[in-house]
Structures are given as structure tokens and as C-alpha cells.
BALO-161080 format. One record per residue (C-alpha): residue in one letter; x, y, z. Coordinates in pm, whole numbers, padded with zeros to 5 digits, always signed. Layout:
N
aXYZ
...
//
This chain:
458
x-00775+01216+02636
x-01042+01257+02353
x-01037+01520+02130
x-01312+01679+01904
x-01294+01626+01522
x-01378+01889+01320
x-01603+01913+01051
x-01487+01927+00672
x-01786+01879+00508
x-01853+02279+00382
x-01425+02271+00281
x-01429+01917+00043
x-01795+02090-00102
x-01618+02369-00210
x-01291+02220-00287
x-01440+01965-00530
x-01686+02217-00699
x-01379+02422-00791
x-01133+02087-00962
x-01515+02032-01150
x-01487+02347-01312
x-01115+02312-01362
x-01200+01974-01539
x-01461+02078-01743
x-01224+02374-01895
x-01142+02353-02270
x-00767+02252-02350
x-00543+02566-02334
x-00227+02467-02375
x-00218+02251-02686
x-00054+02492-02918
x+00049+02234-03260
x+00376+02163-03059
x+00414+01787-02929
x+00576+01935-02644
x+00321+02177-02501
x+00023+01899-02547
x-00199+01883-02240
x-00080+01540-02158
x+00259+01621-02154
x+00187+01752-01811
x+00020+01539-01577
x-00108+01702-01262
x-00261+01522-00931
x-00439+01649-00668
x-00545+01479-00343
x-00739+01547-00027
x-00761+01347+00269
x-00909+01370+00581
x-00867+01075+00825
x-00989+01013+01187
x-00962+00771+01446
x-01180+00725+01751
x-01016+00461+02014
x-01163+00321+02300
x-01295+00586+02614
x-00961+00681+02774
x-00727+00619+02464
x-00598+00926+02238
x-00813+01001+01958
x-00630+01198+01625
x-00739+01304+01325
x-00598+01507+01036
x-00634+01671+00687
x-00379+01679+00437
x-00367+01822+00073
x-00089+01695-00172
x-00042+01817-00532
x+00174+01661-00814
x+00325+01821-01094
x+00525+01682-01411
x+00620+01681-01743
x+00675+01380-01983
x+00826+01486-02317
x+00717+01300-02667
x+00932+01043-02800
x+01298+01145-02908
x+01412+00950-03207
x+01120+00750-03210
x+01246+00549-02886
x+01323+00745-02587
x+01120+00965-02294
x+01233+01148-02063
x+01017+01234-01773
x+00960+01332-01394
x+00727+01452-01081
x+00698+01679-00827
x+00466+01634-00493
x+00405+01905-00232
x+00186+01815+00060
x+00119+01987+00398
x-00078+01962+00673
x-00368+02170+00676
x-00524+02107+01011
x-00463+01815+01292
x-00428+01717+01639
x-00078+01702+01810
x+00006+01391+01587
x+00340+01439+01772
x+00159+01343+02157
x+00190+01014+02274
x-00096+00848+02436
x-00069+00867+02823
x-00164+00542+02872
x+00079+00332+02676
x+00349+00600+02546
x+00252+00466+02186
x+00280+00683+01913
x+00036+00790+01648
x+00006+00501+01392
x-00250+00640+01137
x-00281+01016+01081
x+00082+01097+01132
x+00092+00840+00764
x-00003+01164+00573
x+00315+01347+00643
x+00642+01268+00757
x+00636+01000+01012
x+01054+01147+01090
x+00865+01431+01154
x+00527+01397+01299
x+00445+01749+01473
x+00574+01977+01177
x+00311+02151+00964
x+00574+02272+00707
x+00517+02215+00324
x+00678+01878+00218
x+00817+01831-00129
x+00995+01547-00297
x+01088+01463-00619
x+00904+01152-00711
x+00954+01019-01034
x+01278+01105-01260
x+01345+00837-01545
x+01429+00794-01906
x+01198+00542-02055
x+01358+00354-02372
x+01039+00213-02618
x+01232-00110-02729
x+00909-00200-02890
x+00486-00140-02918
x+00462-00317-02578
x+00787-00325-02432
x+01044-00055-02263
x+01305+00005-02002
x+01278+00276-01758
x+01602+00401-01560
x+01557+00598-01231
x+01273+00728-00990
x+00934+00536-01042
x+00656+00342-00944
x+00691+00020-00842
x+00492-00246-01004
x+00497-00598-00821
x+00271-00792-00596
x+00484-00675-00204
x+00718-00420-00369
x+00424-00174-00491
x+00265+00256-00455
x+00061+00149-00164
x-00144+00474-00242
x-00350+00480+00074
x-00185+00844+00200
x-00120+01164+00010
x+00173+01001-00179
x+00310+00669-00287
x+00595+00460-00219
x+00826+00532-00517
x+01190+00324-00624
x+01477+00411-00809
x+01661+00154-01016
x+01599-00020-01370
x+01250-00170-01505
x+01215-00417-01794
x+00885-00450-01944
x+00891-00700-02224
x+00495-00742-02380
x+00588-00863-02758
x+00495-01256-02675
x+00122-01351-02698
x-00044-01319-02364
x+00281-01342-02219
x+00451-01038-02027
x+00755-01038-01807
x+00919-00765-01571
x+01337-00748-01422
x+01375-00502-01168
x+01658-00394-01012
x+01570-00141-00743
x+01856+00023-00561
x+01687+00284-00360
x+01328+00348-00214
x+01110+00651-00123
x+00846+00482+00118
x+00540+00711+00123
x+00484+00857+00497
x+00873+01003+00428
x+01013+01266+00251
x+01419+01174+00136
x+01533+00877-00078
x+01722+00569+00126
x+01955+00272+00010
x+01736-00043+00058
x+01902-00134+00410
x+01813+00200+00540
x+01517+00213+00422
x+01419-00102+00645
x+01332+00006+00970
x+01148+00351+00859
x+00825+00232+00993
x+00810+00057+01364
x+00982-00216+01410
x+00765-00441+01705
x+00983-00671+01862
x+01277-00928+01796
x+01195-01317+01845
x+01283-01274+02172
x+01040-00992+02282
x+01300-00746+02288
x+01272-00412+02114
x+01410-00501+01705
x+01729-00321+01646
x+01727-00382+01237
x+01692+00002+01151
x+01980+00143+01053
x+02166-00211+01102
x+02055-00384+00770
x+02292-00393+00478
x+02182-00496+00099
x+02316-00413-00234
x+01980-00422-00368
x+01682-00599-00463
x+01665-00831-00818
x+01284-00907-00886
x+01177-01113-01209
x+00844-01146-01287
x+00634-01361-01544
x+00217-01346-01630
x+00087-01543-01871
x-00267-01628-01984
x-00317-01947-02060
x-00723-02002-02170
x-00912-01900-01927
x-00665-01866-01654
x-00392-01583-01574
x-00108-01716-01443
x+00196-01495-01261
x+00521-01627-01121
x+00750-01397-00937
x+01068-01395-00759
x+01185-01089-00563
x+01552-01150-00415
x+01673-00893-00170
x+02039-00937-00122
x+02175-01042+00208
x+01805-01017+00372
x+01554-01301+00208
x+01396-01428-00099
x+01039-01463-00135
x+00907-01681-00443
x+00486-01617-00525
x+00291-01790-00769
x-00063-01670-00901
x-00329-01808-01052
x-00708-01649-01131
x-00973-01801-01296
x-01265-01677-01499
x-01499-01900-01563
x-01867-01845-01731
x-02189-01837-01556
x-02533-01802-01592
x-02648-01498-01806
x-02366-01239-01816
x-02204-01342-01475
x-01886-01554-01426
x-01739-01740-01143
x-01412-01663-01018
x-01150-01897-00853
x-00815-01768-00754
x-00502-01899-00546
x-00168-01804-00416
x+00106-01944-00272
x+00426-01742-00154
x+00767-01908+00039
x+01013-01696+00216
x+01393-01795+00336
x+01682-01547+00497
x+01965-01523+00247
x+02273-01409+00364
x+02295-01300+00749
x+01953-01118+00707
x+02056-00844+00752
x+02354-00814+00962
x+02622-01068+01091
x+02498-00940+01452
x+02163-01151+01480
x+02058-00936+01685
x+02061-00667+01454
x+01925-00835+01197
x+01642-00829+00985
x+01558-01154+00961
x+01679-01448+01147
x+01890-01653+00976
x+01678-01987+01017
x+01349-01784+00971
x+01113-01952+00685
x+00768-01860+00619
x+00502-02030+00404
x+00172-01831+00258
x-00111-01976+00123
x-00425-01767-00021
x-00739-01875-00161
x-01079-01751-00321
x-01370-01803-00501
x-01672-01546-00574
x-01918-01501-00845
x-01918-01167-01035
x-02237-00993-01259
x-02301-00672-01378
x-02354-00455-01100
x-02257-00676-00825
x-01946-00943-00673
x-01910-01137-00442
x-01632-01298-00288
x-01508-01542-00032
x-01103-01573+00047
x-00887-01773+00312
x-00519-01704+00381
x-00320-01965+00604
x+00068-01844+00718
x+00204-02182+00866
x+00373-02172+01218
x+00728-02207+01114
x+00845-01841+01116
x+00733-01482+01073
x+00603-01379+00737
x+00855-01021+00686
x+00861-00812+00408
x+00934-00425+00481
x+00583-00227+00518
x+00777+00055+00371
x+00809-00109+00024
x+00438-00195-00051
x+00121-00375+00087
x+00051-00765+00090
x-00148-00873-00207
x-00298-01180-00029
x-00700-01216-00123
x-00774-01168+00260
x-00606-00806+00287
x-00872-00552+00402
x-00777-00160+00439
x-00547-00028+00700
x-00450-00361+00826
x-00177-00640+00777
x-00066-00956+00821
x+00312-00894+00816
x+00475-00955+01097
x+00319-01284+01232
x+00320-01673+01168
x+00041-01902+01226
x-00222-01692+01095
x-00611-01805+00962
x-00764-01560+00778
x-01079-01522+00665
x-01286-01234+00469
x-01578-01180+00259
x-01660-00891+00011
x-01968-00747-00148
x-01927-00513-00454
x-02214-00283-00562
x-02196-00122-00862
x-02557+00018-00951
x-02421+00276-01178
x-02125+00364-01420
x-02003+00614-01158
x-02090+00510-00851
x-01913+00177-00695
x-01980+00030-00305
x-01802-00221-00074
x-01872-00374+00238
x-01666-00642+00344
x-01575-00834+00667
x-01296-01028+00811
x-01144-01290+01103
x-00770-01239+01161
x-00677-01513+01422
x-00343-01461+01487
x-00102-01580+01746
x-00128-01475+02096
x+00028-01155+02212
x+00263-01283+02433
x+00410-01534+02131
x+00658-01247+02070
x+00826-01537+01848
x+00563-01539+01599
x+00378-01170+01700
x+00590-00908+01601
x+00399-00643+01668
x+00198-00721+01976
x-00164-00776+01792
x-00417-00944+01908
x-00710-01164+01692
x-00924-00968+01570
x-01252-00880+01355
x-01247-00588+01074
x-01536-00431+00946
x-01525-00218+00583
x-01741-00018+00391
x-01630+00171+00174
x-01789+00477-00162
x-01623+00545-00445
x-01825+00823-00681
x-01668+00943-00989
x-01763+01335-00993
x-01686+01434-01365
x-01349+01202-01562
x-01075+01277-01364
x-01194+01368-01015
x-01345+01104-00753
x-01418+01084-00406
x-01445+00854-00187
x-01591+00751+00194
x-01402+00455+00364
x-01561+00346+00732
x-01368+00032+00918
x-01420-00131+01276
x-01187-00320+01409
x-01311-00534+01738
x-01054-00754+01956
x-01112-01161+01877
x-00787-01218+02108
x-00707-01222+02464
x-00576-00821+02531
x-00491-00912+02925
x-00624-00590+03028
x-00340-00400+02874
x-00381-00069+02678
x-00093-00135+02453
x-00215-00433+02322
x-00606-00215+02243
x-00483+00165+02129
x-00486+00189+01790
x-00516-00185+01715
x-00858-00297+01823
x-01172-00119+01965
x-01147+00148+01721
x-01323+00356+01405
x-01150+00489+01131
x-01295+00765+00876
x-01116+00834+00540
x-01302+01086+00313
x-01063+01140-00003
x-01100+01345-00295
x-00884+01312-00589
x-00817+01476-00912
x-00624+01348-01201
x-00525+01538-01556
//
């Protein structure tokens, strides 16, 4: 069943003429008091309009979604300590039945239903959370602790800010800056607010959120609701050293896994005002614990389940233009796992709207091309080869995907400071043996995907 997607162009015209206007204003609230200061209360707006077009005889969706922030962060008390927090309402202004499964394969919408609540995915009532809620302690010019609801900042525990909201954490953040070139970062994170939800969940429940593809032995994964952790422990260390930035990182989830990751990027000098760039990463994961649960079957991650990452690239940036070529190898010997809910893979290979969680012995390769032919305008086209396992290997295939090719491209314009919109276009074409099936194709492969996002910032 294919439905007709409607046209937006005439709304996001007016919509962004109106937050240009806004922009441009003169400051009204600064009043002498540190407390009433404009940037005392930061304010976010987005728009986003998303459609996907599967193959003839697979369900087509789209939707449009408008989300607006609104907090207050107050000056420093006693030189040291901030208090501040967020608010985010979004709704669904206009969509298909994101609640219809396809015919075909009984699948649910994957994409569009992302905006809202994916707990509840036909409801067009207003959503509000509160997002951030913390009291920051300034222990010195570069360094602070923050206790309570914020953004995450680590390479897989991360906003992931491709909906209307984030994926926010709750816990306690170090940030210690006072060595030269040398920063480091303890979390402690004892409860999550994946974006696509609306509540706040312990860090067992919140595993299992999104879908949850199969169990090593093909059979439906029964790890939502099941896992138990006390928490997740993440140290993190970047250093520059010359002309290389080096980051080491640790993230420990109790009773599920560990994952180690090292980082290193290179900058080196070119001809005329261009450089070459080299980076690499490397990431190994264990179980710890039972995974999850004592009942395998219920768990997370299999006891004996080990995964090892490997990511590579090298490009050549200039003024107005970069390049870049990256690899990414996962080795056969398990799944790579880390809970979609908590943040996106930072591997040099990852392209928008697409993973590679969830599988083990995986070649990747990509390529990007970065325009940038003005201060406000910036352009990306870039192309990648997923092969993964085949779709059958439930052992290594969690989620029933076959090889594939992606297609990106992708126009960012900055409007006036503070408001941008952007155009993101992918393809994604089958590379992988489907057998004829329908649930191996809808919403995986043989599809286009339109984003058009506007977003405003004070």
C-alpha cells in the first residue's frame, strides 16, 4: 500500500521566515540582573519532516514533527556552582498511520515513528519530558562536575540528535581540563532517556526499548525487560600529543559487557593551506557478568560473546573541500552489541540512518566528499559497501540485514546565527542475497529516505 506524501514546502517557508525575524530581534530581556540575561534561557526549536518510499508493494510513511525546548541556567552561586534544566514538547503535526503494519511482512514502522514515542506510535498527543536537570560544580577554569539529567558525551554512549530530541542520562560527569592538552571524563550514568521515548528507565530497562532482532539462535531476543545492571562506569582520556589526538576510553556496564576503544587522528600538513588526515580505531568487547541475566536466554549478551572493531581512514582536507576514504572490519568471533538506545557508533564508516550493531564479520567501506563553497553553506555526498553476514547467519545477523550499498547527500545552510536547515537524501540498494522475502527488503534495502530539518537555537 503506497501512500501520497504531502507537500511542506509553503509551511518550512513560512515557518523559517518567522524564527529569522525572531533572531534578528534586539535583546529584551537583559535587564542589569545576571539572572534575567538572555543566555540564561536557552530555547530550541526543531522541525522535521521525514519520508520513506519502499519498494512497489511495501508501506510507504512519512511524517512531520515540531519539538521546542525551554530552560533556564542560573549564573554562578559562590563563584562555583550552577544550577540548571530543560524542557522539550514535541507533537506530531501531520503523518501516516505510523501505527499500521505493513501487510506484507507485519513489520512495524522503523523510521518516522523515531520522531515520537516509539511506546506509542499512533498517538498525536503533545509529548513533554524533562530533559536536563543538574547542578554543575566549576572545580576550576576548565574543569566541573555535573550531577543529574544531561547529555551524554562519549564515543557509543552519546545525543544521537537525528530526531526531534536527544538521548539524555542521569548520573555524575567529571570533566577535568587543567593538564596541558590533556582532558579526562568519569561517568557514572544510572538512568537513560533514549530519544524516540518519553519516561526515564534504569539502564537494564532501558535495553530492549528499541527492537530487539533475534537471539543467536534465530529465535525472537527476550533481553527487554530481562536485563539487570547497577549502572554504567565510563572513564575517558584525550590527549594531544604533536600533531596527533589521542583518546582512550573504557565504558563498563555492570553485569552486561565492557567495551575498551582507542583513538587516534592525525593532522598532517599539505600543500598550500590543505592537510592530510589519517585516523584509526580500534574497540574490544567481552560479556561481564551473566550479560544480562542468569537465564541465557534472557540475556543480553551471551556469556562467551567477544567482538573485535577495527576502523580506519585517511582523506585530504582544504579550504572549501574534504575528502575522505574509511574501512571498518568487525571480526567473525561474535556480535558487535551496544544498546541503540544509548547513542550511535562512532566508527569512520557510519553513514546516516544506518548501523552496524548487531552483526559480526562485517567489511565496510565508505567515501565522503565535503563542499564547503561558502561560510554558510556546507554539502556532502558520500557512499558506502556494508557486506555483512548472510541473513540466515542469525548467529552473527541480529537483525535480519542483508549487504548492502548506501547512498548520501546531504545540505546544510545556515539562514541567519542560530537557525539552519538542512536537506538529507539516502538510497539504500540490496548487495546481499534477500531470498525473495519482503522482510528481509521493507525498510532495509530498496528504499529513499527524505529528511528536511530546520532548526533554531538561542
Amino acid at each position: 500500500m503506497t501512500r501520497r506524501f504531502p507537500s511542506f514546502l509553503l509551511v518550512f517557508g513560512l515557518w523559517a521566515t518567522a524564527l529569522t525575524g525572531r533572531a534578528e530581534q534586539p535583546d529584551t530581556l537583559t535587564s542589569g540582573s545576571p539572572w534575567l540575561q538572555r543566555d540564561r534561557f536557552p530555547i530550541r526549536v526543531r522541525s522535521l519532516f521525514m519520508a520513506t518510499d519502499n519498494q512497489p508493494g511495501l508501506t510507504d510513511a512519512y511524517a512531520w514533527g515540531v519539538g521546542v525546548g525551554l530552560g533556564y541556567q542560573t549564573p554562578r552561586l559562590f563563584n562555583h556552582l550552577q544550577l540548571g534544566g530543560t524542557a522539550f514538547f514535541r507533537a506530531n503535526v501531520l503523518s501516516s498511520d505510523l501505527a499500521a503494519r505493513d501487510p506484507q511482512t507485519n513489520a512495524p514502522n522503523r523510521y518516522e515513528v523515531g520522531l515520537f514515542d516509539l511506546q506509542r506510535p499512533g498517538s498525536h498527543a503533545l509529548i513533554s519530558r524533562i530533559e536536563e536537570l543538574y547542578g554543575r560544580y566549576h572545580l576550576a577554569k576548565k574543569s566541573s562536575v555535573t550531577v543529574g539529567r544531561q547529555l551524554p558525551k562519549s564515543p557509543f554512549i552519546n545525543a544521537q540528535d537525528g530526531r526531534l530530541s536527544p538521548t539524555f542520562a542521569e548520573g555524575v560527569s567529571l570533566e577535568w581540563g587543567e593538564w596541558a592538552n590533556t582532558r579526562v571524563q568519569v561517568d557514572y550514568w544510572r538512568r537513560m532517556a533514549p530519544r524516540s521515548t518519553v519516561g526515564w528507565h534504569g539502564i537494564g530497562e532501558s535495553i530492549g526499548l528499541y527492537p530487539v532482532g533475534v537471539d543467536g539462535s534465530g529465535r525472537p531476543s527476550q533481553y527487554a525487560g530481562n536485563t539487570r545492571s547497577a549502572g554504567i562506569f565510563q572513564l575517558g582520556l584525550t590527549h594531544k600529543l604533536g600533531l596527533v589526538v589521542l583518546q582512550v576510553w573504557d565504558t563498563h556496564v555492570a553485569n552486561v559487557f565492557n567495551l575498551a576503544y582507542v583513538r587516534a587522528d592525525a593532522t598532517l600538513p599539505g600543500s598550500g593551506a590543505g592537510k592530510w588526515i589519517a585516523g584509526l580505531q580500534l574497540a574490544r568487547e567481552w560479556a561481564t557478568g551473566n550479560g544480562g541475566n542468569a537465564d541465557e536466554a534472557k540475556a543480553y549478551m551471551a556469556p562467551q560473546n567477544r567482538s573485535t572493531i577495527g576502523s580506519g581512514r585517511i582523506g585530504f582536507q582544504a579550504l572549501h573541500w574534504a575528502m575522505h576514504l574509511n574501512a571498518t572490519r568487525i571480526t567473525a568471533e561474535g556480535r558487535f552489541l551496544m544498546p541503540r538506545e544509548w547513542g550511535r557508533e562512532p566508527f569512520y564508516t557510519f553513514l546516516f540512518r544506518e548501523r552496524n550493531e548487531g552483526f559480526g564479520d562485517v567489511i565496510a567501506f565508505s567515501t565522503n566528499l565535503i563542499l564547503m563553497p561558502v561560510k554558510r553553506l556546507k554539502g556532502e555526498a558520500s557512499v558506502g559497501y556494508y557486506q555483512l553476514p548472510d541473513v540466515k547467519n542469525v548467529a552473527l545477523n541480529k537483525y535480519g540485514m542483508p549487504a548492502y550499498l548506501q547512498a548520501h547527500l546531504s545540505v546544510n545552510y545556515r539562514i541567519v546565527n542560530g537557525l539552519d536547515a538542512q536537506l538529507v537524501y539516502l538510497y539504500k540498494a540490496a548487495a546481499g542475497n534477500t531470498y525473495d522475502s519482503a522482510r528481509y527488503v521493507y525498510n532495509k534495502v530498496g528504499m529513499n529516505q527524505l529528511n528536511v530539518m530546520l532548526n533554531y537555537h538561542l
